[in-house]
C-alpha positions as CSV (number, residue, x, y, z in Angstrom):
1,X,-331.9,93.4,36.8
2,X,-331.0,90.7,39.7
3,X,-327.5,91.4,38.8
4,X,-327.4,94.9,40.2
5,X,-329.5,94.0,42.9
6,X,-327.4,91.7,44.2
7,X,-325.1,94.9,44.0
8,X,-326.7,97.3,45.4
9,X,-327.7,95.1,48.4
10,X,-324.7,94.3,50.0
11,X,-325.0,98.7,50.3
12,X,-328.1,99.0,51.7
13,X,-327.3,96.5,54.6
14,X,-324.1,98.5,55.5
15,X,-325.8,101.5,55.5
16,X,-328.4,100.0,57.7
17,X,-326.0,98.4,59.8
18,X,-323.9,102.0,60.0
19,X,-327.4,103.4,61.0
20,X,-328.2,101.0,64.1
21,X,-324.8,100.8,65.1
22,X,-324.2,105.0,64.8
23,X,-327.0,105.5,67.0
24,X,-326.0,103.3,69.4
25,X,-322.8,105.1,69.6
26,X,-324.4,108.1,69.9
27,X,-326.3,106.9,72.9
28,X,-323.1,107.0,74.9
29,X,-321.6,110.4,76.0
30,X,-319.4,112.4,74.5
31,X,-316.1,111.0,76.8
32,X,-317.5,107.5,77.2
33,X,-316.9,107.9,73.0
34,X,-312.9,109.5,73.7
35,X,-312.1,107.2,75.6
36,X,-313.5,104.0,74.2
37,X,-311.7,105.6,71.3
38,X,-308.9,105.7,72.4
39,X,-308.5,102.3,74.1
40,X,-309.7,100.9,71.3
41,X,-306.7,102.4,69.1
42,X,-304.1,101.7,72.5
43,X,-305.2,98.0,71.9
44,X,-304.6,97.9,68.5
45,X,-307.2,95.2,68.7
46,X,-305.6,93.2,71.7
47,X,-306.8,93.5,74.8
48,X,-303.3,91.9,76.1
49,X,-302.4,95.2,75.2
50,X,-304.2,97.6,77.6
51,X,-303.9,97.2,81.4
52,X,-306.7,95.2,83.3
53,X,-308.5,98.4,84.7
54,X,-308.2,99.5,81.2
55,X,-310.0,96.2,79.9
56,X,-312.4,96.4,82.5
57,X,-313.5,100.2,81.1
58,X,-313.8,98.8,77.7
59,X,-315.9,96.3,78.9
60,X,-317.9,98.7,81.2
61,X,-318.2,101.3,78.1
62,X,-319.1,98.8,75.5
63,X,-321.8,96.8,78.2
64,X,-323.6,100.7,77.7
65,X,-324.6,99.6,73.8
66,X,-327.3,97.7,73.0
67,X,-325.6,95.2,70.7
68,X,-328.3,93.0,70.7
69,X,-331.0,95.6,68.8
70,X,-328.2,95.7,66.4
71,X,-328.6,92.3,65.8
72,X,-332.2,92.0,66.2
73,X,-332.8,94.3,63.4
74,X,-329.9,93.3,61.0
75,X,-329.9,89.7,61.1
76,X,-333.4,89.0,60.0
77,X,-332.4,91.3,56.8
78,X,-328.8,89.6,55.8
79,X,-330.9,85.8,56.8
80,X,-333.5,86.7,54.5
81,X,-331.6,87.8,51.3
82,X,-331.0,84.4,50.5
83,X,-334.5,84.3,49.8
């Protein structure tokens, strides 16, 4: 039985992790979504590759989420697995 727990926990954290992250995503507004969107995809995950006012919208965009809730209520679950 520990044996598919150990698989079927890994599952449960993403989905909790999709959960917190989803609604903090939905917090922003529909265009603040677009566009963070589609910076994100312009970088192709380097910021060299957007302008500066386009870096400081990213930053402006993603400052909105509440990154730290995320953390505060996934990290104590991924620490305490080990347990």
């Amino acid at each position: 039985m520990g044996g598919l727990r150990s698989r079927v926990l890994p599952w449960v954290l993403l989905y909790e992790l999709a959960s917190v992250a989803g609604a903090e995503w939905r917090g922003l507004s529909s265009s603040e979504r677009e566009k963070l969107t589609r910076l994100v995809a312009k970088s192709r995950g380097w910021p060299a590759n957007l302008s500066r006012r386009e870096r400081a919208e990213v930053k402006r965009i993603v400052g909105k989420l509440d990154l730290h809730r995320v953390a505060r209520e996934i990290v104590p679950k991924v620490v305490g697995r080990g347990r």
